[in-house]
N, C-alpha and C positions, 0 to 999 in steps of 0.2 A: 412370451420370451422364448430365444429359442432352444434351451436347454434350463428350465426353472427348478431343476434340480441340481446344477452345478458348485452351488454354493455347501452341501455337503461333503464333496470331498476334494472342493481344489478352492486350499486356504490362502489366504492373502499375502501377497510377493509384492513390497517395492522394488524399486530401483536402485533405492540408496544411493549414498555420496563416493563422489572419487576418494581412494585413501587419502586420508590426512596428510599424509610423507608427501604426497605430491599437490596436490591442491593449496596448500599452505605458503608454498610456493609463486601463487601466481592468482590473479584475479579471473580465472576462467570462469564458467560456471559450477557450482561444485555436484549440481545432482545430475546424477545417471539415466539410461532410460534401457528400458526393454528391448527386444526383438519383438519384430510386430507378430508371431504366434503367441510369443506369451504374451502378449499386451492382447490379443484377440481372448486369449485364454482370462485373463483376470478381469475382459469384460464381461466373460460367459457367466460369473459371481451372482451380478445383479439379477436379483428374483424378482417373480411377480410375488410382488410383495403387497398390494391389493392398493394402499396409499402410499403412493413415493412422499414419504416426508422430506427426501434428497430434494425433491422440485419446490414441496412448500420450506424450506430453511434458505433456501437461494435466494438471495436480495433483487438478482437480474430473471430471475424467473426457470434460469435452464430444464429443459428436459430432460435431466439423462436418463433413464430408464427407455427412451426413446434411439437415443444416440448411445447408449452402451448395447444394446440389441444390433443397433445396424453393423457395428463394430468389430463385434462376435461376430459376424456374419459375412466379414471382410468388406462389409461395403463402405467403403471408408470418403468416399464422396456424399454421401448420403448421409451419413453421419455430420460430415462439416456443416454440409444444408440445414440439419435441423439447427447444429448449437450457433450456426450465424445467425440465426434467426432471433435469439436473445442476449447472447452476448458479441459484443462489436471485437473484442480483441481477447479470444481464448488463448492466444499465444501469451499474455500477460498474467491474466489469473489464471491458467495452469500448470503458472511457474509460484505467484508470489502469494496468491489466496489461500487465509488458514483454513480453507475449503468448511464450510459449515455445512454443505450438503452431506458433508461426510458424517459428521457428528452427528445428523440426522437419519442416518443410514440402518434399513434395518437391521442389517447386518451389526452395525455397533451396537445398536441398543443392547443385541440378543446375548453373543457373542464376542462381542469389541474387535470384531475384524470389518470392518466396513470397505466396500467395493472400491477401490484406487481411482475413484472417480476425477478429481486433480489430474494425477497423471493420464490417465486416459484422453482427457481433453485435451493437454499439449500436446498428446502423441498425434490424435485428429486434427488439430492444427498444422503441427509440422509439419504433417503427412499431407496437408490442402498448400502448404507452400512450396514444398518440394515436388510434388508430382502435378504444380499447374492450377489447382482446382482454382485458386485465388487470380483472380486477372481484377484488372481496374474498370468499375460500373463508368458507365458512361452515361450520368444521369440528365433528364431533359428539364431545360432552364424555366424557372416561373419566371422570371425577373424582378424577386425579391431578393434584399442583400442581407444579413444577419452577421453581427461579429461577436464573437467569442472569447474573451477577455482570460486569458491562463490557458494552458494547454496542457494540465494534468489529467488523470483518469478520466474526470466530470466534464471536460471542457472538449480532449480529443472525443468523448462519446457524443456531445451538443452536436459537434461538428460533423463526424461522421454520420450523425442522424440527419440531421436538416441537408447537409449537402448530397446523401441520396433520394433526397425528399424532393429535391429541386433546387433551395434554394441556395444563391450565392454564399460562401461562408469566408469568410478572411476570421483569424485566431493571430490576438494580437499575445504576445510570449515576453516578457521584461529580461529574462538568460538568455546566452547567445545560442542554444538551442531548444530546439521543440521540445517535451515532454514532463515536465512538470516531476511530481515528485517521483514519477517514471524514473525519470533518465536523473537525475540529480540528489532523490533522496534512498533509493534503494541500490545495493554496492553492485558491482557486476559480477560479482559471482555469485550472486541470486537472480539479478536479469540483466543479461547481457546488453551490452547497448544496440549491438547490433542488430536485436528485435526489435528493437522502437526505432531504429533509424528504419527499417523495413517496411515498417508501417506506416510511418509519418510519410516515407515515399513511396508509398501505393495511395495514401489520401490527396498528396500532392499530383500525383498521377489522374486522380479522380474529380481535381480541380479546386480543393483547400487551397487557401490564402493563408500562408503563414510571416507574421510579419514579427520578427527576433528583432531583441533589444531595443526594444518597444515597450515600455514599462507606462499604460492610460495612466493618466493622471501626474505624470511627469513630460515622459516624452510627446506625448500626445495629449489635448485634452477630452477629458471624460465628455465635455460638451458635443466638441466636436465630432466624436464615434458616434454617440446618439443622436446626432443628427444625419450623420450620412448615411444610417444605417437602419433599415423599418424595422427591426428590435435588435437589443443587446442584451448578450449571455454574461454573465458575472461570474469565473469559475477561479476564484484567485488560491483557495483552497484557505489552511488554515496554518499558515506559518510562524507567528512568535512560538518561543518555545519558553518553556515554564521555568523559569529562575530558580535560585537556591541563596536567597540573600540574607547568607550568616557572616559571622567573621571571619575575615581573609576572602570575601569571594572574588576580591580583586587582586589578589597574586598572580603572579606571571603562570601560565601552565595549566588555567580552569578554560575550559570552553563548552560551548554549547555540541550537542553533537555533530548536530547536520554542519557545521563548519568544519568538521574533522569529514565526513562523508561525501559532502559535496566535492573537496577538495580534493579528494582522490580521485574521483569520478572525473573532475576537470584536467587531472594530469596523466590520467587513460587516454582522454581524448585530445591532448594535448593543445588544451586552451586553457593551459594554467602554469607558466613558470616558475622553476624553484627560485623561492626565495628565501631570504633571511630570515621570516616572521612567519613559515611554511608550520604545520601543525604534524614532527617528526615524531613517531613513538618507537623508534629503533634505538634501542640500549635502554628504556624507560619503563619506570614500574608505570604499567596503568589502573588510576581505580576508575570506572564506570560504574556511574550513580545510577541507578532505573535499570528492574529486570526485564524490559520489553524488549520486543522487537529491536527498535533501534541501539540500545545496551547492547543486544546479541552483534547488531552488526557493528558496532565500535571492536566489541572482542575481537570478530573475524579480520576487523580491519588492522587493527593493531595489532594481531597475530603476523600479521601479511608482510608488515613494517619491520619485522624482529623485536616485539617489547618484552624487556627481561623478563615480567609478568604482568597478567590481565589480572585485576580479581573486579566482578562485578558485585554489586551490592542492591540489594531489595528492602525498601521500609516495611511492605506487606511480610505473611507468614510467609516458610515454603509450600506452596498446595502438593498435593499427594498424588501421587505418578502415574494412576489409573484412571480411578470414580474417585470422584468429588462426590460425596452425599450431602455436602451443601448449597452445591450447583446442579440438581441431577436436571434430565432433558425436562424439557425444551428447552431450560436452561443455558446457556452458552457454558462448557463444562474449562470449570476454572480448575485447571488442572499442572502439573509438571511439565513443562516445555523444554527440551534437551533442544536446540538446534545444532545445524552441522560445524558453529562455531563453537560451543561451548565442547563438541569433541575436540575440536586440536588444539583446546589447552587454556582453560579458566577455574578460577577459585572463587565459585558463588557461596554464597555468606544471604541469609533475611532476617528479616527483625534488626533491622540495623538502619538506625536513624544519623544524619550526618549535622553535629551540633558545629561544628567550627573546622577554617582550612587553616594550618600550620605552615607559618614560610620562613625560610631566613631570607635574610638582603629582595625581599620584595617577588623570591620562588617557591613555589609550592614544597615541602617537602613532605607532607603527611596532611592525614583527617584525622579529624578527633570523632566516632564515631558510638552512638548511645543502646546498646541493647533496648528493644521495647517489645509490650505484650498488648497483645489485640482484647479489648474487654467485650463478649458479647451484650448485646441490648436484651433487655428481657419482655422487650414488646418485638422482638423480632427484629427490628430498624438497623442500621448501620454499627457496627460495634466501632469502639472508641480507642485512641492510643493511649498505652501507659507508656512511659520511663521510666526505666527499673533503676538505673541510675550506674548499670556496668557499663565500663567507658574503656574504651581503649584505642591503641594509635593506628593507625593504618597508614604506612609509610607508603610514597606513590610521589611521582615525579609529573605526570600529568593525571588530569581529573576533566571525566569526560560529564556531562547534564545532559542526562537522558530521561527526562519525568515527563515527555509528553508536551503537548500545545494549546496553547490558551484560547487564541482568536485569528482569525486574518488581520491582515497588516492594516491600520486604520491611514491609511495615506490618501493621497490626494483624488484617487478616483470614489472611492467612500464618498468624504468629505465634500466634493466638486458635485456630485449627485445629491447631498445630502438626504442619505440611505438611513433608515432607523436600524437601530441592532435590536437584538435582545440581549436578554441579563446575563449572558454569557458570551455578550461581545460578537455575536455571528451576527450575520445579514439576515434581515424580517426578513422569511418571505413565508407563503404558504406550502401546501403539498405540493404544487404543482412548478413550485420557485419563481410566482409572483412577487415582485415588489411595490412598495409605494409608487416609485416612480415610472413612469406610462411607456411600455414597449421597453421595460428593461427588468429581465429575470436573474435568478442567483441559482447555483447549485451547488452540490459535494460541499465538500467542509466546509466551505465560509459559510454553510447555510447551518450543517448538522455542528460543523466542531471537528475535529481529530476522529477520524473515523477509518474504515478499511475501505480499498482500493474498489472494491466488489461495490460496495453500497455507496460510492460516491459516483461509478458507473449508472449504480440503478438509480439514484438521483436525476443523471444528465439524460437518461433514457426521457424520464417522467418529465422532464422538462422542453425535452426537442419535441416531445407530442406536444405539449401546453403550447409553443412558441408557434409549431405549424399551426396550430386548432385559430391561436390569435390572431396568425396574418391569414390565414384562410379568408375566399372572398374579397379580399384586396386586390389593387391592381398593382405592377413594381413601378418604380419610380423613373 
């Protein structure tokens, strides 16, 4: 490294968010970035720290300790080289990834200031798009055709792998644009859209086939892809979302989230007009059921709207703000999550179980909501809910179902292939996202389940190798 002492006295500097006064505002993006001396300075951090557990906690493999060195060092082309080299789209996870190289970082373990490695990356990103470094490969043709079924995280990484590989790739997409829960399930002021529309046209530049509102196994048949095609990628992802079916869940005013997040995303890009049955939360109390991620961005979203209040709600404890000593490393540290929504204005509440929805004339006006205590197992195993039996109302004029997703959509490209799942409803396949059925692979969530961006990429990785390795030795058609 080339300063392995810097980590004693030049301590850890995010970026942080735009004020809340102003961001609240508007759907920009809300986090900040450095000057490239201090972003050179906060890569100078990373120590030789003898084992990068940063590169083994990485699902996609990165290097950084490789590319936070070149960085320090202002060589910031050299830097892009290396992290292109494992990850296909650092402009995406070095905005939305809850980076786990970090959390692996020596520096956290020791300390708890781990090396701004996240931010780092999208700065090396930015910095390869704005100053050129990024041009469109001009890859040489096998004359093998491969299609790609979704064009989420898993699906744009199939693609981009196999169509620098050689082969032809068309990515058939059921919305009327590209990017999967990219561009439609994350809000834009977490990732802008206009990064994935930047990329999707550099891949199209590179000679992707992208064919929108296209939905195998509707508009197309699932037959017909696989046969015109010497294999097919299955990358649908993992979209039902997890129900709540108590009393009242059929009041006017319950919805699912991504129906509330999508829809705003669609009326950014204005391929979504207002109408009558539009999902408004300006003048409305909102409750948001589920403390995750998407709970977080219902908050931001419905902060953005004007809702008289958010309050989010968690059946789990609250976890504790630091260390978890019930999660400690390797562990995934199950810990306090503040995101930049819950700063501009929510009333989170845990231990609170949601027994029934209250409506007059057929509208939401309230939850009836159950205090409960977590019982540990005394063999270690999963501790158990109680209901303590304190009950009380939680007045709220919409109610957002944020619990998370069950399976891919079992529709007619499934079914038409007749794919086995397993007992959680995903597609069979192996490590490598083989399936039953001959020259047709699965990957990212339809295979894993609900999972993060990062490891549905390192899915699509593991798979564009298996796909080349298959038609390897063939001739095209």
């Amino acid at each position: 490294m080339g300063n392995p002492k810097a980590f004693l006295t030049i301590p850890r500097r995010e970026a942080g968010y735009r004020p809340a006064s102003d961001r609240i505002h508007d759907y920009g993006e809300v986090e900040q970035t450095l000057n490239n001396s201090d972003r050179r300075t906060q890569a100078s951090r990373c120590m030789d720290c003898g084992v990068p557990f940063c590169h083994w906690a990485c699902p996609i493999g990165n290097k950084q300790p490789e590319w936070q060195d070149m960085l320090y060092r202002g060589r910031w082309r050299d830097a892009y080289h290396v992290l292109e080299q494992t990850c296909d789209f650092p402009e995406f996870t070095g905005r939305i990834c809850p980076a786990l190289c970090e959390k692996s970082c020596v520096l956290s373990l020791s300390i708890h200031e781990p090396v701004t490695i996240r931010e780092n990356e999208v700065a090396i990103a930015e910095m390869a798009f704005r100053e050129g470094y990024i041009r469109p490969a001009t890859p040489v043709r096998n004359g093998m055709r491969v299609a790609v079924v979704g064009s989420g995280p898993a699906g744009l990484t199939v693609a981009n792998r196999l169509n620098r590989k050689g082969f032809e790739v068309t990515v058939f997409e059921k919305d009327e644009r590209p990017g999967g829960l990219l561009r439609y399930g994350i809000p834009n002021f977490k990732l802008g859209k206009t990064v994935v529309d930047r990329r999707i046209s550099l891949m199209e530049a590179e000679g992707v086939l992208f064919k929108t509102k296209t939905k195998v196994g509707r508009d197309v048949s699932a037959g017909e892809v696989v046969d015109s095609f010497d294999a097919v990628c299955i990358a649908v992802g993992c979209e039902v979302p997890r129900d709540l079916p108590v009393e009242g869940r059929n009041l006017k005013g319950i919805h699912f989230a991504m129906d509330f997040l999508s829809q705003q995303i669609r009326i950014l890009q204005q391929t979504n007009t207002l109408r009558k049955d539009m999902i408004l939360a300006r003048d409305r109390r909102v409750l948001v059921i589920g403390g995750g991620d998407t709970g977080s961005d219902c908050v931001g979203t419905s902060n953005r709207h004007g809702a008289t209040s958010v309050t989010q709600i968690e059946i789990l404890p609250k976890p504790p703000a630091d260390f978890n000593p019930q999660t400690p490393w390797p562990m995934y540290p199950q810990i306090l999550k503040t995101s930049s929504s819950h700063e501009e204005g929510c009333i989170r509440r845990w231990n609170l179980a949601t027994n029934r929805f209250i409506g007059e004339k057929g509208i939401l006006k309230g939850v009836e909501a159950e205090e409960v205590e977590w019982i540990q197992a005394k063999d270690g195993g999963r501790p158990t809910m109680k209901p303590t039996g304190k009950k009380e109302i939680l007045e709220a004029d919409l109610a957002f179902l944020c619990m998370g997703f069950t399976n891919p959509v079992q529709d007619g490209l499934l079914k038409e292939l007749a794919l086995p799942t397993t007992e959680r409803k995903t597609i069979a396949a192996d490590a490598d996202g083989r399936t039953s059925c001959p020259n047709v692979f699965a990957c990212g969530d339809a295979v894993s389940g609900a999972s993060l961006v990062v490891r549905a990429m390192a899915s699509g990785c593991r798979t564009a190798e298996a796909v080349a390795r298959h038609l390897s030795g063939k001739t095209g058609r």
